[in-house]
C-alpha positions as CSV (number, residue, x, y, z in Angstrom):
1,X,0.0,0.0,0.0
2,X,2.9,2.6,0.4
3,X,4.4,1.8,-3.5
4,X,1.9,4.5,-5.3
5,X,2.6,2.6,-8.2
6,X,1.1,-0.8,-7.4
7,X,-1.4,0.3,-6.0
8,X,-2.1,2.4,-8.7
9,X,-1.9,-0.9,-11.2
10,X,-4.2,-2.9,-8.8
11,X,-6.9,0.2,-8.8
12,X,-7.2,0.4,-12.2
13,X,-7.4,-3.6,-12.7
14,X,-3.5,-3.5,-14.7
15,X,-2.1,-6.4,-12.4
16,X,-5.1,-8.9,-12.6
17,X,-6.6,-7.9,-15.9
18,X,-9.9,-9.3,-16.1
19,X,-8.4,-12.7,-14.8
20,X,-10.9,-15.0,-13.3
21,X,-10.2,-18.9,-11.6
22,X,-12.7,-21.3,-11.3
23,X,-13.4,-23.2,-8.0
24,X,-15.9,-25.8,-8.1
25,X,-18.5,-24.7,-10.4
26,X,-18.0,-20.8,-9.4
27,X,-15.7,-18.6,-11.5
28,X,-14.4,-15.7,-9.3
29,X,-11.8,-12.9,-10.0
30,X,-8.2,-13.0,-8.5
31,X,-8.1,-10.9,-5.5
32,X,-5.5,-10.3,-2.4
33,X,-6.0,-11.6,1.0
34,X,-5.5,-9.1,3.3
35,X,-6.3,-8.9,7.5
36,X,-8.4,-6.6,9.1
37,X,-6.3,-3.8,8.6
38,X,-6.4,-3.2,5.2
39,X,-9.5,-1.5,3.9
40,X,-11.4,-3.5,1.7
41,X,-11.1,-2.7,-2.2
42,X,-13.2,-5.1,-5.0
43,X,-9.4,-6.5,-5.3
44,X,-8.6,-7.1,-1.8
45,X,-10.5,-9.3,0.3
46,X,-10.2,-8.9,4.3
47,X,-12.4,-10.8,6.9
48,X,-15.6,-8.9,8.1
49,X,-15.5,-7.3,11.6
50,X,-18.0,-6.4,14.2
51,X,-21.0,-8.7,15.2
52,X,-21.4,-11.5,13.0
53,X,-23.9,-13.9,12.3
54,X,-22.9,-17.5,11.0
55,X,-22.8,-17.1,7.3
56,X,-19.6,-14.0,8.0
57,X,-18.3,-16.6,10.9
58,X,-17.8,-19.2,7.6
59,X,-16.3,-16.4,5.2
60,X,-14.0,-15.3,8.3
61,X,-12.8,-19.1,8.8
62,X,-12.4,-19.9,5.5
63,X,-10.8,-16.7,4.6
64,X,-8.4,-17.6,7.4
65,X,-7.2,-20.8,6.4
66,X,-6.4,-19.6,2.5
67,X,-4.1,-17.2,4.7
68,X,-2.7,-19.5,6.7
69,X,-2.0,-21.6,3.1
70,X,-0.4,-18.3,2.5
71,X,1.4,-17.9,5.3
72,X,2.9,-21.4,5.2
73,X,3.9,-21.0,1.4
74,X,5.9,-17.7,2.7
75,X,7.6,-19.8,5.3
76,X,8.6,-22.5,3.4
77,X,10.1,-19.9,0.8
78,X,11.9,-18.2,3.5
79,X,13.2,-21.3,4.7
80,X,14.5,-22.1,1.9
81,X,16.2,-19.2,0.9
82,X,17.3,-17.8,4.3
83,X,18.8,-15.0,2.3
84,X,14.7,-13.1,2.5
85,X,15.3,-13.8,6.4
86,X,17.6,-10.4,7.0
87,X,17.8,-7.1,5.7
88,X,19.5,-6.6,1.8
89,X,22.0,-4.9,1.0
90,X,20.7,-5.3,-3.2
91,X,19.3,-2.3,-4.7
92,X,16.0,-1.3,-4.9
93,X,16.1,-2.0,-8.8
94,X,17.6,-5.4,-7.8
95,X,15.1,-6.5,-4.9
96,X,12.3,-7.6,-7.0
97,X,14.6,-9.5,-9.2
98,X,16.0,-11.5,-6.5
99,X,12.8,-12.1,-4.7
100,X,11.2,-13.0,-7.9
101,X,13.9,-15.4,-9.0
102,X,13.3,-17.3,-5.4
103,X,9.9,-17.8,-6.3
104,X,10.8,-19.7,-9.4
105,X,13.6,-22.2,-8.2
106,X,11.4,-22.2,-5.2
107,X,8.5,-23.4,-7.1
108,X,10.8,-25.7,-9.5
109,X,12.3,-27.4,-6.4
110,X,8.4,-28.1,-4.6
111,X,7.5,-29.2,-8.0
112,X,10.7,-31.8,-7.7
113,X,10.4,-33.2,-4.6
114,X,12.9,-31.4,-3.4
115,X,13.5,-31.4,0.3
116,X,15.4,-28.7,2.7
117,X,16.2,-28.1,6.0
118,X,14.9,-25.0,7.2
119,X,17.0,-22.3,8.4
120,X,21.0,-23.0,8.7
121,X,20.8,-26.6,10.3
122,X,22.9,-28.8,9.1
């Protein structure tokens, strides 16, 4: 939410154009999950708040356990690559590159099978 310019993109539908996914039977669009904090925007979706009656309780439960799906993913990236763990000294420009190129050995080694040791055991 501070970078102007994604949130800029995300406004005016530029980083998910018009992309939908299917679950079950129901098409829906591709949206962040956020926590209470954020404010919600038709591409960010965030639990509801104040008194709820069962059907919110649901949403709020099942929102909870794509972020914990979330979460994990994160963690297992991170533990993976314990260079994310600490501060960088890369460049700005640089950051995203990095981060981006974790994602996709990340991803190819899942994919594999391939197993690690999280953090620096040995």
């Amino acid at each position: 939410f501070r970078n102007p310019g994604l949130f800029r993109w995300l406004q005016e539908g530029i980083y998910f154009p018009d992309q939908k996914i299917t679950v079950g039977d129901v098409e829906m669009p591709i949206v962040i999950l956020g926590d209470p904090a954020y404010p919600l925007m038709p591409w960010l979706m965030k639990p509801y708040t104040g008194a709820l009656d069962s059907s919110k309780e649901l949403f709020n439960y099942r929102l909870s356990k794509c972020r914990m799906v979330v979460e994990c993913a994160f963690g297992r990236l991170k533990g993976r690559w314990c260079s994310l763990l600490t501060r960088s000294d890369l460049s700005e420009t640089n950051i995203p590159i990095v981060i981006a190129a974790c994602c996709v050995l990340h991803n190819l080694c899942e994919s594999k099978g391939e197993t690690f040791m999280a953090g620096w055991e040995v």
